[in-house]
Every structure is written in C-alpha cells, then in structure tokens.
SEKOLSE-672337 format. One line per 4 residues: number of its first residue (from 1); for each residue y, x, z of C-alpha. Coordinates in Angstrom, 2 decimals, decimal comma, always signed. Each point is the difference from the previous one (the first is absolute). Layout:
NUM> Y/X/Z | ...
***
This chain:
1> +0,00/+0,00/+0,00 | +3,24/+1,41/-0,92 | +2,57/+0,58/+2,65 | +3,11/-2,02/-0,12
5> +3,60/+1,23/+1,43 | +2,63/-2,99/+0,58 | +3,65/+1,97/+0,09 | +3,06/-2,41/+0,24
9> +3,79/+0,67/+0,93 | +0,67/-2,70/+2,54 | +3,90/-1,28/+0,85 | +0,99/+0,95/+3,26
13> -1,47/-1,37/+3,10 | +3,61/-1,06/+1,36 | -0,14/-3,78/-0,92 | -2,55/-2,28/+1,95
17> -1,52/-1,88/-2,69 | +0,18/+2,67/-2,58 | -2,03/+1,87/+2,94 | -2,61/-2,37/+0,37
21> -0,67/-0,55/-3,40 | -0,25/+3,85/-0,10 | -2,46/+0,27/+2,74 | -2,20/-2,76/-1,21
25> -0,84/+1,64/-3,40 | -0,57/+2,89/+1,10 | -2,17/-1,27/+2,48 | -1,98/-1,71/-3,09
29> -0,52/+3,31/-1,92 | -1,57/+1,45/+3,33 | -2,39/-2,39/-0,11 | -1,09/+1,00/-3,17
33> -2,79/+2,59/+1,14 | -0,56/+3,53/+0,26 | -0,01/+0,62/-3,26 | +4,05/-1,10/-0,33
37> +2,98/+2,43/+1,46 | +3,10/-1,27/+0,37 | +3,09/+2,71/-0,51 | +3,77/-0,74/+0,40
41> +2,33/+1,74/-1,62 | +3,55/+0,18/+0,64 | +2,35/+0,41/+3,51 | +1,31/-3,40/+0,69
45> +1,32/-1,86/+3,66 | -3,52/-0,11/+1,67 | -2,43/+1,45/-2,14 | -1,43/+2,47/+2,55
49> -0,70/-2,39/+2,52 | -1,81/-2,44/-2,41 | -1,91/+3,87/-1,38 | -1,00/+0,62/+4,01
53> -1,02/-3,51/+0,45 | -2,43/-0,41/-2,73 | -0,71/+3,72/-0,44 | +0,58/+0,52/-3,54
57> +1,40/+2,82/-2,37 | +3,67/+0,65/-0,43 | +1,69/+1,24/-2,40 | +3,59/+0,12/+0,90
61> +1,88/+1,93/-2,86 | +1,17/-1,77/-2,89 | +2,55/+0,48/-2,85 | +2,57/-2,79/+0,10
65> +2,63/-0,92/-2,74 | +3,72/-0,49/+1,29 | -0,36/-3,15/+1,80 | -2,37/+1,29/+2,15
69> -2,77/-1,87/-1,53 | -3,51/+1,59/-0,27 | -1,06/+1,15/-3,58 | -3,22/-1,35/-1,53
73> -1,11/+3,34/-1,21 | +0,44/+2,26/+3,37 | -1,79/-2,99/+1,80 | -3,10/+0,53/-2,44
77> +0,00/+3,06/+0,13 | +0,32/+0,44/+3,83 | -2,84/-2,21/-0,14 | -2,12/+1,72/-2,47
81> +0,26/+3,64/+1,92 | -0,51/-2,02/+3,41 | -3,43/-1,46/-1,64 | -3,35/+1,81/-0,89
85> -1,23/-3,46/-1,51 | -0,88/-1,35/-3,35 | +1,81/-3,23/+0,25 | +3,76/-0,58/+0,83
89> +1,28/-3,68/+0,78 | +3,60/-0,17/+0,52 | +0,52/-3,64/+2,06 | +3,55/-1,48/+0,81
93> -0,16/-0,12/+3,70 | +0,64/-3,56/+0,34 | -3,65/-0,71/-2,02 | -2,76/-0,66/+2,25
97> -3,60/+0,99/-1,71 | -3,56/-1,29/+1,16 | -3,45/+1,76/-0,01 | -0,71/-1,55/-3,81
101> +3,13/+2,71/-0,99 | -2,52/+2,72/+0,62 | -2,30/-1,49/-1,41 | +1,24/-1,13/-3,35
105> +1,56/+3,55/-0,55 | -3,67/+1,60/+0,31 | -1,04/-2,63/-2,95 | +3,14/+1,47/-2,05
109> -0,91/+3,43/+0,60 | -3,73/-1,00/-1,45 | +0,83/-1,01/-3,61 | +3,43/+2,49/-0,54
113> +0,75/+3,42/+0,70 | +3,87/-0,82/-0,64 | +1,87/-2,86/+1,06 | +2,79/-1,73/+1,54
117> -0,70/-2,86/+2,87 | +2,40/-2,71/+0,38 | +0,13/-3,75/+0,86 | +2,43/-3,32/+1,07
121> +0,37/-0,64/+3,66 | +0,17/-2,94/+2,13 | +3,48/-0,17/+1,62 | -0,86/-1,68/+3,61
125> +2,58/-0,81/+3,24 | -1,70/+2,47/+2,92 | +1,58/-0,04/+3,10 | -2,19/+1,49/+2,41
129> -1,97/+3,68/+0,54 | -3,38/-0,59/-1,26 | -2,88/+0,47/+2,11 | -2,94/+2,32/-1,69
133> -2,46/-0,52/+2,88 | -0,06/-3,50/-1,38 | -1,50/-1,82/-2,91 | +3,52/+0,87/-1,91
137> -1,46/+0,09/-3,51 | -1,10/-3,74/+0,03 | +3,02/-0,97/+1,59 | +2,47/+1,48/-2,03
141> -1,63/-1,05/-3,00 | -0,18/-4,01/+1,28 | +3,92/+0,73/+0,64 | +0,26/+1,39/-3,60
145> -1,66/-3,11/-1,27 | +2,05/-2,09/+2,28 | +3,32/+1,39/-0,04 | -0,02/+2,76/-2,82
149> +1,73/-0,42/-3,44 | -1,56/+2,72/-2,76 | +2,72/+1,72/-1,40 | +1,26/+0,16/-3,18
153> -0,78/+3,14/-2,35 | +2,59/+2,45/+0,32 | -0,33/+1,22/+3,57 | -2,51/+2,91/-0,01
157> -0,27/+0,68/+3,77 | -2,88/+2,84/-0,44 | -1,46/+2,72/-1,84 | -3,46/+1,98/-0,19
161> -0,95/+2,11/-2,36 | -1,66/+3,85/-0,05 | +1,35/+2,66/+1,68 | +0,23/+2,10/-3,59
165> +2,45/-2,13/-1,73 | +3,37/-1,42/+0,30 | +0,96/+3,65/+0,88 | +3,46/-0,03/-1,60
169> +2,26/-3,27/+1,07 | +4,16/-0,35/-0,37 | +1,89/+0,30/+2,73 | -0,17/-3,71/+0,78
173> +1,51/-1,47/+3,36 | -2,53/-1,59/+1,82 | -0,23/-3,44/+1,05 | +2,62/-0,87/-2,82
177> -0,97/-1,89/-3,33 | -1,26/+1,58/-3,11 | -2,58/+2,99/+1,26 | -2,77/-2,58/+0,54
181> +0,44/-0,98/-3,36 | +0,13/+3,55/-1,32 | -3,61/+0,74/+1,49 | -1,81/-3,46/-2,39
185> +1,97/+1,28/-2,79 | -0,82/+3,52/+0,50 | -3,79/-0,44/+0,32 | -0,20/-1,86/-3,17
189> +1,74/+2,71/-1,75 | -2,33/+2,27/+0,98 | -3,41/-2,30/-0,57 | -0,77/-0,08/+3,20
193> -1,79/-3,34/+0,96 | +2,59/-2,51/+2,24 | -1,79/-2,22/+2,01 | +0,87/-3,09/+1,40
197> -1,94/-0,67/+3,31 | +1,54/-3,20/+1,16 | -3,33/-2,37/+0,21 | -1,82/+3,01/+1,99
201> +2,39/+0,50/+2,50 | +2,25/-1,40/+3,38 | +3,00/+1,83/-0,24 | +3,04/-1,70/+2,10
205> +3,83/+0,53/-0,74 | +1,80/-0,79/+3,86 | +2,98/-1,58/-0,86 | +3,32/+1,40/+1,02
209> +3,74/-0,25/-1,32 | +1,94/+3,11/-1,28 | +2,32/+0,76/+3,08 | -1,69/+3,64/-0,50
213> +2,27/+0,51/-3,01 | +3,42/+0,64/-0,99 | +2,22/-3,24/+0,50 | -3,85/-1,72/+0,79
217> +0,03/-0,40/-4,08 | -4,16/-0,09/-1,67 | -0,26/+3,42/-1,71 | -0,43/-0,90/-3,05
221> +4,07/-0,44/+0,04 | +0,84/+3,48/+1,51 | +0,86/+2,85/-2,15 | -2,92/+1,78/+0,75
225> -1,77/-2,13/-1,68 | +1,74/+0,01/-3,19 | -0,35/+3,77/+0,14 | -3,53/-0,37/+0,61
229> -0,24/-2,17/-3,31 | +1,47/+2,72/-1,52 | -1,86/+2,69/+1,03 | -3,31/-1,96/-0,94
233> +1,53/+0,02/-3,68 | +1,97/-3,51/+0,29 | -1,37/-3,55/+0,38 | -1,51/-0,24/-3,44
237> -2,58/+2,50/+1,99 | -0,13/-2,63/+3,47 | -3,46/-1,14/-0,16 | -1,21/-2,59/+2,41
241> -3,42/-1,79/+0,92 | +0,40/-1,86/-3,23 | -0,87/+3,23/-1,79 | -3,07/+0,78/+1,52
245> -3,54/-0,58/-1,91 | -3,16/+0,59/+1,78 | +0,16/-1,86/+3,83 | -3,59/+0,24/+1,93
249> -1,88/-2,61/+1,08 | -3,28/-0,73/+1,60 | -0,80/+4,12/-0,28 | +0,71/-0,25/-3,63
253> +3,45/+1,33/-2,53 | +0,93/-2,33/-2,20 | +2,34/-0,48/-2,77 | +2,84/-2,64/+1,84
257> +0,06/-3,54/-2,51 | +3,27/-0,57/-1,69 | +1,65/-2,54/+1,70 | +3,62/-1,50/-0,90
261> +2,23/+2,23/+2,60 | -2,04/+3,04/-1,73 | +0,96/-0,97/-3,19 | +3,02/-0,92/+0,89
265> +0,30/+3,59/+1,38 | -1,08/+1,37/-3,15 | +2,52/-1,52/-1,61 | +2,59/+0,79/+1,75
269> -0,64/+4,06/+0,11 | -0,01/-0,78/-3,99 | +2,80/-1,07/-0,74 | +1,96/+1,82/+3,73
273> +3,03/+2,19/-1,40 | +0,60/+3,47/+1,62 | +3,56/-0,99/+0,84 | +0,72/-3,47/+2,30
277> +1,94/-1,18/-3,52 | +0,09/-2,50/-2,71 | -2,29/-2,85/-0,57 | -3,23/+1,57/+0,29
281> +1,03/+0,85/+3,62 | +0,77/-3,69/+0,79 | -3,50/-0,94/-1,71 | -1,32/+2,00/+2,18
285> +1,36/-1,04/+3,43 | -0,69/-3,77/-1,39 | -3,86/+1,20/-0,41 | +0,58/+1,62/+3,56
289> +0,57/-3,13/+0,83 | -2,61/-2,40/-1,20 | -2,34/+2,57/+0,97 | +0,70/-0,31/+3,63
293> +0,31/-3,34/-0,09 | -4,01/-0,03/-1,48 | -0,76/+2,43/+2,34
***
C-alpha cells in the first residue's frame, strides 16, 4: 500500500470558528491510518500548538508574495522535501475526509502511474468539535444527507497526485482563485489521467464566511486572484470540474457521460475569447449562465 502525506496551509488559529473548523479536519485526516502523515506547512497564529497537539510534521518556512500570502509553489515544495512518500494530497483545511479517502486513492494508484485526484464537496453548517472516539463517520454522513448541499463544479478543495510531478508551479497565492484551476488544466496538458472521485468518497466543506480576508470580500474578487489567473496563462486556461473526463466509481475509471452543463461547458471554452471583450465574451458569460442554472 502506498503511503499517503496530507500537507495543507491552514488560516490562523485566531478566530473561534475558523479554529474549530481547523481542528476538526485535521482531526479527520488522523483518522485515516498509519499509512497517512499529515504535514503543515507554513508559520501562522497557532500553528505550533495545533503541531504539539496532534504530533505532526512542520514545516514552517515558506516564500510569500507581498501581501503576505503563502505561495503555492514553496508550500509544495516544503511539502515534497518534508515527505519520503509516493503520494501527495494537498487538502484545504476546512475539508473533512473519511476512511473511504484512503481507500479510493489506493484503487487510483492500481490502474495509473500518473494522475491528478480531485472531486465536488458537500458544503455542511458544523458547529461543534467532532468526537473521533465516536461513530463520527455514520453521523456525519446522515448530517450530509440531511443538511448538506453538493456543491457546484468549480470549487476544487483538494489535490493528490505522485510525488514526481507537478514539480514546477507559478508563484500562485494560496487560498485565492485561479491555482486550483491551474492544476485540472495543467494535468490535461500533460496527459495525465484527472479523476473525478465524487461517488467514492465523503469529503465535507465546513461552512464559514470570509472575515479572514481583506475587507471580508470571497477571493475570487481580490487582486491576488486576478494575478493568479494570470500567472496560470489567463482564464481561457481556468479549468473546472466540468473539464474533467474519467470519475471512478464502484472500483472502476470511467469515461464521465456528456450531460447538458458539460456540453454546455464545451461550448463555452469554444467559443471563450482571450480578452473579457466583444460579443463572444458576452456569449460566453450567458452560457456561464445557463450552465449554472442546469447545474
């Protein structure tokens, strides 16, 4: 079985909820088994008290851009030195994973060599610090059913993929749009097999608002993220969910069916203009548009 190192760059541990959330996913990936280590990498508000409390690596140096913000490329690379494993996953550290992760990976690892994991989340309201000494699996996943809402396709919360590629990245800022959408767009450049595990897996978004930001805006309005964009070669080059072909299921890759917001997809990166100009960019933000509305 192939070993499996989870490295994430968590927010500070200043505010309370943003905290808990924190501590509760975490918590999930050391559930995972032996055969999973769990690395942080970075220097934020409270990192080495969550590092002595779980007992996990740490990785505190990191390149940052002028705003402070971590860079995607120092963070994977901090993680690749700090790792002597196959497999890298890199999980936003609100995402809580369940035993089936681990186990859905190993199936990946049996039919490719090279390949890029990814998947939609369920976004779910969790209030309280989970208790692992319970039967947490079957109760978070009667919540999900309960409570959860499956999110759309253009939040890409993780990443695993071998430890030999994706060894040069841009200088993206993390946790702002754009780099997620580099990595789908980037593996299918290079033929490397994209994988969809949604149906194999429990993976939970915890809700939370954007106070963590500048002026509490979403990132995908910061200029961070427009210089991400830009480093990733412009949004012609944003790739999504929706551009992904094989998804496992049941043990087994398979080609994903065409359904309308694919095509719809399709024909929007058709007829998408490298400039946000002129009437082909207005077709395309009115096929944005039907297409989440299908979704």
């Amino acid at each position: 079985m192939n070993k499996l190192t989870i490295f994430a760059t968590p927010k500070p541990f200043s505010d309370p909820h943003i905290e808990l959330i924190q501590l509760n996913a975490i918590g999930s990936w050391l559930q995972l088994g032996e055969e999973v280590e769990v690395v942080l990498v970075g220097d934020e508000e409270g990192y080495s008290e969550v590092v002595n409390k779980f007992n996990i690596s740490h990785r505190p140096q990191v390149s940052r851009n002028e705003w402070g913000t971590p860079l995607v490329n120092s963070i994977f690379e901090q993680a690749r030195t700090a790792s002597q494993d196959k497999l890298l996953a890199y999980i936003n550290s609100d995402i809580i994973l369940t035993p089936d992760f681990v186990t859905t990976i190993q199936e990946v690892c049996q039919i490719e060599e090279r390949f890029l994991v990814v998947g939609r989340r369920w976004d779910l309201r969790i209030e309280k610090e989970i208790n692992f000494d319970g039967n947490w699996v079957d109760e978070l996943d009667q919540k999900k059913q309960i409570q959860g809402k499956l999110h759309n396709h253009a939040a890409i919360d993780y990443f695993v993929f071998p430890g030999e590629i994706f060894t040069e990245i841009p200088p993206f800022a993390i946790g702002r749009s754009g780099w997620d959408n580099w990595m789908i767009y980037h593996a299918l450049q290079r033929n490397w097999m994209v994988i969809d595990i949604t149906p194999s897996v429990i993976v939970i978004h915890q809700d939370h608002d954007y106070a963590h930001l500048p002026e509490g805006k979403p990132h995908f309005d910061l200029d961070e993220s427009n210089r991400n964009v830009k480093l990733g070669g412009g949004f012609t080059k944003s790739y999504d969910l929706l551009d992904v072909n094989w998804q496992l299921n049941d043990g087994k890759v398979k080609k994903i069916q065409l359904t309308l917001p694919r095509m719809l997809r399709k024909i929007e990166r058709r007829v998408m203009p490298s400039k946000k100009e002129g009437w082909r960019w207005r077709l395309t933000r009115k096929l944005r548009q039907l297409r989440r509305m299908v979704s």
